[in-house]
Structures are given as C-alpha cells and as structure tokens.
VOSE-128553 format. One line per field, with one value per residue (C-alpha): residue in one letter; z, x, y. Coordinates in nm, 2 decimals, padded with zeros to 4 digits. Layout:
residu <- a  ...
w <- Z  ...
u <- X  ...
v <- Y  ...
! end
This chain:
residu <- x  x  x  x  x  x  x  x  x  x  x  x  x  x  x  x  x  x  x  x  x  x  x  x  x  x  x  x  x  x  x  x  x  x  x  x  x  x  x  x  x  x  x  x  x  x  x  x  x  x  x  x  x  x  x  x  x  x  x  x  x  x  x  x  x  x  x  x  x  x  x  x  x  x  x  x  x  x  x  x  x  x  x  x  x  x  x  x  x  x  x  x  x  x  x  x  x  x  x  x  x  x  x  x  x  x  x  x  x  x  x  x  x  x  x  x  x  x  x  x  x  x  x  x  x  x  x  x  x  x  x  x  x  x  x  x  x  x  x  x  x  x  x  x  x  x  x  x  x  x  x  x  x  x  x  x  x  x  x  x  x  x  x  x  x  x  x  x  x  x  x  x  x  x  x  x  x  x  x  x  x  x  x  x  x  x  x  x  x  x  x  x  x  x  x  x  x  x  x  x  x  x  x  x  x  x  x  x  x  x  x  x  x  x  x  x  x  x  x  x  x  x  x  x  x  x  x  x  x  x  x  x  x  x  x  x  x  x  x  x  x  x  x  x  x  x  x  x  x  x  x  x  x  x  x  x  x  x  x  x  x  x  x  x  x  x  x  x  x  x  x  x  x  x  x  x  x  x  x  x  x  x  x  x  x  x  x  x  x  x  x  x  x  x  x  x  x  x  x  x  x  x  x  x  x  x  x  x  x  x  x  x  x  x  x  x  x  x  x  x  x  x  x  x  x  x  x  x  x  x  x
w <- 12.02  11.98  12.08  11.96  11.94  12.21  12.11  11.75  11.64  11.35  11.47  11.50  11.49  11.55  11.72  11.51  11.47  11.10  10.97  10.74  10.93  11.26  11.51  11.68  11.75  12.04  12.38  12.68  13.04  13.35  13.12  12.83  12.54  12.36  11.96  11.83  11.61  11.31  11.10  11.04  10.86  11.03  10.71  10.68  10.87  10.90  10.99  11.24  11.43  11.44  11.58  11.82  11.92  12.00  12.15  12.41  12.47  12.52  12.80  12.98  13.00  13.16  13.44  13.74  13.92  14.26  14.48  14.72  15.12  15.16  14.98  14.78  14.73  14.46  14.33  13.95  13.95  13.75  13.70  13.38  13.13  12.86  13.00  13.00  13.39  13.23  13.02  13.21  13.47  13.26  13.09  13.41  13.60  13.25  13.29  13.63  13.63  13.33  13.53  13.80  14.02  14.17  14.07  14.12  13.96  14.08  13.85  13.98  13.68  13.61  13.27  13.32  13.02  13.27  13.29  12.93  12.83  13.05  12.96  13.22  13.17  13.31  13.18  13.47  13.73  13.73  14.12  14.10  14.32  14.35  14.52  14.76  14.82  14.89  14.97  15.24  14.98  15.04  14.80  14.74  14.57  14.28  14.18  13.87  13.68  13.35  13.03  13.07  13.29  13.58  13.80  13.70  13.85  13.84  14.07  13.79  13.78  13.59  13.53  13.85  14.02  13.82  14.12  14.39  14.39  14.53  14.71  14.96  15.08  15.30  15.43  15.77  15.74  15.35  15.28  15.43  15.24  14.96  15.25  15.47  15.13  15.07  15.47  15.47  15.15  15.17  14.82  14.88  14.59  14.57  14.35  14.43  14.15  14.16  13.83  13.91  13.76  13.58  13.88  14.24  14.38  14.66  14.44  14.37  14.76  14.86  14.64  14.78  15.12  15.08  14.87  15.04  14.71  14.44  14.08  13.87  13.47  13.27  12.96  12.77  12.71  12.82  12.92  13.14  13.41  13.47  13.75  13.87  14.19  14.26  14.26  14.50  14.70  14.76  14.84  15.12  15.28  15.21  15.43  15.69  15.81  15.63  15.53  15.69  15.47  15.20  14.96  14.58  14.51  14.10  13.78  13.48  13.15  12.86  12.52  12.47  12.08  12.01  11.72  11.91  12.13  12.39  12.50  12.57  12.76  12.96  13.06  13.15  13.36  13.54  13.61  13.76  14.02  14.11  14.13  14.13  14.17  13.77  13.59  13.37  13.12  12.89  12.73  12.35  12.18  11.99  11.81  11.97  12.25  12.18  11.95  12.22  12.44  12.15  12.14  12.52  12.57  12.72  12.45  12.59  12.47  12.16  11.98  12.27  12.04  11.99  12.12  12.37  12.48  12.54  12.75  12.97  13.08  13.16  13.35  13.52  13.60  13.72  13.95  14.10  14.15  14.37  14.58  14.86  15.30  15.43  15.75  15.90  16.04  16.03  15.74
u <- 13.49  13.87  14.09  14.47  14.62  14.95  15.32  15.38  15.10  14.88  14.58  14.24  13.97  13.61  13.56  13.43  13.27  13.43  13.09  12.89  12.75  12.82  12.66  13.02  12.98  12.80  12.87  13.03  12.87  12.69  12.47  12.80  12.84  12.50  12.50  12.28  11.97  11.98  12.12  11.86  11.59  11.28  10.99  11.24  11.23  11.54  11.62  11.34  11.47  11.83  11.71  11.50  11.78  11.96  11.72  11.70  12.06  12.03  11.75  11.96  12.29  12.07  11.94  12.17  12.41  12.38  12.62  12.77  12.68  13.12  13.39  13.46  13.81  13.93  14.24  14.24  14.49  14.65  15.01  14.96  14.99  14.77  14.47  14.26  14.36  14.45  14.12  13.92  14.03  14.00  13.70  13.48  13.64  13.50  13.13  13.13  13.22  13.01  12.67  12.83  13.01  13.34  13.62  13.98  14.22  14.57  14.83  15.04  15.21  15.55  15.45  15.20  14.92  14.61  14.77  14.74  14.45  14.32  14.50  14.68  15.07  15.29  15.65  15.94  15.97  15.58  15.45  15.32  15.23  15.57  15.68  15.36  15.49  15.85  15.84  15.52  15.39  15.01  14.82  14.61  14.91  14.99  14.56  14.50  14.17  14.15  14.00  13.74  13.51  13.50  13.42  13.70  14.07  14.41  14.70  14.98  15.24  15.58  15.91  16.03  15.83  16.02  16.27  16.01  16.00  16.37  16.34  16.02  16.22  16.42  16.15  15.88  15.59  15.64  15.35  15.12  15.22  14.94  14.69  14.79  14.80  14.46  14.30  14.49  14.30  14.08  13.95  13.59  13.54  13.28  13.57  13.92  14.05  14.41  14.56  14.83  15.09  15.14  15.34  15.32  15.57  15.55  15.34  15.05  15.10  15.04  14.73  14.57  14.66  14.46  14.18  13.83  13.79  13.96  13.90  14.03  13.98  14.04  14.14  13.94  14.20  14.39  14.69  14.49  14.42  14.75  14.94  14.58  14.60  14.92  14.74  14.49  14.73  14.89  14.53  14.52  14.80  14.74  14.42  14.55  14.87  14.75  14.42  14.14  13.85  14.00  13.72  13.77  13.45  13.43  13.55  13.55  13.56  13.78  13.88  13.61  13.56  13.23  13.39  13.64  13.50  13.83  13.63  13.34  13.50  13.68  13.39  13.20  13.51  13.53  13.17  13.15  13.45  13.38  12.98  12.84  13.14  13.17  13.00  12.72  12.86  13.18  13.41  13.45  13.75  13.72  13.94  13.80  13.88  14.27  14.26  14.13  14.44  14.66  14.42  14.45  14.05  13.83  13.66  13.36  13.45  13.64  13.37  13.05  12.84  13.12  13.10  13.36  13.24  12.86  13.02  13.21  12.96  12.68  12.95  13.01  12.65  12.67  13.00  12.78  12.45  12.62  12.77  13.01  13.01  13.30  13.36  13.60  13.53  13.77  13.96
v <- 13.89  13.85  13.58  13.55  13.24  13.22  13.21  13.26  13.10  13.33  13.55  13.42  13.72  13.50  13.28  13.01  12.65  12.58  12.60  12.89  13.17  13.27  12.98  13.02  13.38  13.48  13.69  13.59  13.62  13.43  13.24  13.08  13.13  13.14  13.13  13.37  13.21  13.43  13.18  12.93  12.93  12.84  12.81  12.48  12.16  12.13  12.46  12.51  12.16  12.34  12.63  12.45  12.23  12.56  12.75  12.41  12.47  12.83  12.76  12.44  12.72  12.93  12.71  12.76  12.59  12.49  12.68  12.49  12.54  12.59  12.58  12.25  12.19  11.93  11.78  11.65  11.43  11.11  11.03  10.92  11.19  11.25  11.17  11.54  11.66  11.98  11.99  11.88  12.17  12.42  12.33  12.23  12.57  12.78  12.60  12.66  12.99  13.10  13.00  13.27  13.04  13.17  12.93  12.93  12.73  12.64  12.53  12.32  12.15  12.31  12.30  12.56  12.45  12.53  12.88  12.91  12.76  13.04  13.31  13.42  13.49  13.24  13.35  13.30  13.59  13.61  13.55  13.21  12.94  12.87  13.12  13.08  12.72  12.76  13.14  13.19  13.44  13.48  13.32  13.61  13.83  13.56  13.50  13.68  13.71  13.50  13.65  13.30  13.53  13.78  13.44  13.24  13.34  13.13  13.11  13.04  12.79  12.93  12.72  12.77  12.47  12.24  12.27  12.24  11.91  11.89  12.22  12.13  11.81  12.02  12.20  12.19  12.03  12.06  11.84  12.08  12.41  12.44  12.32  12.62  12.89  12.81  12.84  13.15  13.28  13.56  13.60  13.44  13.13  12.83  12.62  12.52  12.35  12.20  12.09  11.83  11.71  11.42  11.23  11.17  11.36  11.62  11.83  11.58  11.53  11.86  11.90  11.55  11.73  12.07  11.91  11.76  11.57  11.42  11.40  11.09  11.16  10.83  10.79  10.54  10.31  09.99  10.15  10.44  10.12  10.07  10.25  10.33  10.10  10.26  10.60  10.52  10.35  10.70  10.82  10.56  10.68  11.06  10.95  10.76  10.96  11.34  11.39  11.20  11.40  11.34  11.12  10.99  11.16  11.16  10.97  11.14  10.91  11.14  11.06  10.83  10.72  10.55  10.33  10.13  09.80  09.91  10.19  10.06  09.80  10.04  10.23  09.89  09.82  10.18  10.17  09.84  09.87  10.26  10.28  10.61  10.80  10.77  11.07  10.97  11.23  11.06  11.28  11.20  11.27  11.59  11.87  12.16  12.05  11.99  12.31  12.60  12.60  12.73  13.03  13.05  12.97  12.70  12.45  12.72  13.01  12.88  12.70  12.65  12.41  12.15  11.80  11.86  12.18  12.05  11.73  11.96  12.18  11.90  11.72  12.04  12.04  11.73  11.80  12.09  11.90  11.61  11.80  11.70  11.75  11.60  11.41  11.61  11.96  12.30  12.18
! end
C-alpha cells in the first residue's frame, strides 16, 4: 500500500506503526485494516499473547455494524477550535465506512482539513459545497469518492466559503440551504457527516439546520467548558424557531491524557451534567492521530493498531449501535 504525504512534505511508501516488522501493513477493505500475524512468534509467551491480542482485534473489525433503519444526519460541531471536530469526522466516517457503511462527509470549514485528511482535492475552482450553498448546484455533482474506501465519499469545502459567511446574509431562506442540498440528494448513504467550523456563524447554523443529531467532541480540558453553554444556547434556538428534530444526541471526550487529575475531572464533570449522551469510549491524546492528515489518511489506514485509531473505531461502533429515530417526520 502507498500513501504520499500532501503539500511538500517527503514521501511515505508503508504504511507503518514505528515498530520492527510490518504489524502496520495490512490491506484495506469492508473489514479495516487488519495487520497480518506473521510477525510473532507464537512457541513464545509473549509472542503468542500478541498475536492472540491481534487476532481478537481482527475478529471485533469483523463484526458488523448496525445499519441504520434511514438516513442519520449529524452535525459535529464546537466553536472552540482545537478540540478533534475534524478528527473525530474523519476518523468515525473511515470506521464506519470500513465495516461497509455508506458515509458522506461534508466539509464545511473553509479551511478544508476534513477534505484532506481524506484525500480528496480541495484547491480553489474545484466544485465544492460552496458553490452548492450560494450557487443551487446539486449536491450530487461536487461528492467525490475518497481514497479511505469505496463507502466513504466527501463533498469538499475550498477557500471560497471563507466568503460565505457574508455572502448567505443577503440570501432567501439562507439558513435552510445545506438542509434543502441534502433532501435533494440522490446518492443513497447511511451517514451524513457535517464537519463544522470552529464558530457559530451561518455555516454552523446551516449544519444544525440539516442535521437530526448533533455531535459535541470535548476536549478534556478547563478551557473546553467554557463557551459551551453558549453553544447549546444556539441549539435551543436552532430548535425552537428551525429545527424541531434536532437532538444533542452524543459527547465525545478527545484528548484525554491519563496522567493529569484535570482530565479526569473533566470527564467526571461531562458525565454527570450530560448522562448517557457521553460515549463510554474517551479519546486519548495520541500522535498518530495528529500525524495521518499530513499523509492525507484516517488514523485507520495510517497506522490501524494505534491508540487513537483503536478508540475511534469502538466509538464508531458505539455511534452505530445507539442509534437515533427522531420526533419529527419528512425531514
């Protein structure tokens, strides 16, 4: 398997864990990434626990995902930046889709990372979902397939919707755009995924419109609480006045470092104000998972047994086995 890093960054020919032997290189397809079990040598202790410990992994990638009874539709969203939107969109779109779910992702954060840590080109003059926005392009013409798996497609975000922001003010009903794109979609997914910006602007609005659910992912630190309430105060009024299914249906914990007492407390905090609508599965802080984007793959494909990577895809899992039926009907 070959992946290239994106820009100018050097080439990278295997995918790799950092480790001896080749535990990083496997094949791509409905059932992950699964490491091949040639390296370990079994006579051992050691070695025969690894490979069982793999081999357990194998089987749990293998078990299906639930497929949803109609098309769930979800908005990641947080105006504070830096807290995993954009990873954790890619990286729960790549589970899903590598367990033979039909995802698409939407980009619809100017600066276009989702579109690259999938590998779909994003340069300006590319159709994108701006021009589906702010130019009644179909949504089908701007979805492209990304290089994740034949399941998993993007609608792109480029440069251009830095303007769209000040460009949809003028506009009908421009709160309603994205909702409108995606019930006039024909392509046939399980997954909507909207990656949002790091703001609340009319972009964040539009995706709170479209979506059924929304997706929260806190960081696990003080300063990820704050500007919270003001979040779900927009949620409020998204319901009240534009969106009446809309639900806060899932809280994802990310960044999460064992060694600090701040985290924990953050986590104890989270859990005990939002209930059940806080994944079991935390999201530690981890390198693969900052270090796959620049070779424009999920933490998945890049290195499958990492930390990161194994979080991800049992809180995909997770996402899949809860499920969601909204109130409303015909949205």
């Amino acid at each position: 398997m070959t992946s290239r890093r994106v820009g100018s960054l050097v080439p990278r020919e295997t995918v790799s864990t950092g480790r001896s032997g080749s535990v990083g290189e496997g094949y791509r397809g409905h059932d992950s990434v699964i490491p091949p079990l040639d390296p370990f040598d079994r006579s051992t202790p050691i070695g025969a626990a690894a490979a069982a410990a793999v081999e357990a992994l194998a089987t749990e990638r293998r078990q299906p995902f639930p497929r949803p009874a109609r098309r769930r539709i979800i908005s990641v969203a947080n105006q504070k930046g830096g807290v995993g939107k954009t990873t954790t969109t890619v990286n729960l779109a790549a589970a899903l889709a590598s367990h033979g779910i039909r995802v698409l992702v939407i980009d619809l954060d100017p600066q276009g990372n989702a579109s690259t840590a999938l590998g779909v080109d994003h340069h300006s003059g590319v159709p994108s979902i701006y021009e589906v926005l702010l130019g009644d392009r179909p949504l089908d013409e701007v979805i492209v397939a990304s290089t994740e798996a034949p399941e998993l497609f993007c609608a792109p975000a480029t440069i251009d919707l830095a303007g769209a922001e000040i460009e949809l003010v003028s506009l009908v009903a421009r709160e309603n755009r994205l909702h409108r794109a995606i019930q006039g979609m024909k392509r046939e997914v399980d997954y909507v995924l909207i990656d949002c910006p790091p703001s609340l602007g009319l972009l964040t609005v539009n995706a709170l419109v479209a979506a059924r659910e929304l997706l929260i992912p806190i960081q696990c630190e003080y300063y990820a609480l704050e500007g919270l309430g003001m979040l779900l105060r927009n949620v409020e009024l998204v319901q009240a006045h534009l969106n009446q299914d809309l639900r806060l249906t899932t809280i994802l914990l990310t960044m999460y470092d064992s060694r600090t007492r701040l985290a924990d407390q953050v986590v104890h905090e989270v859990k005990e104000h939002f209930g059940d609508r806080v994944l079991g599965t935390t999201i530690p802080r981890n390198v693969r998972l900052a270090e796959a984007p620049s070779y424009g793959q999920s933490a998945l494909t890049y290195d499958p047994t990492s930390r990161g990577s194994l979080s991800y895809l049992a809180a995909a899992r997770e996402l899949a086995e809860r499920g969601f039926e909204p109130n409303g009907a015909g949205r």
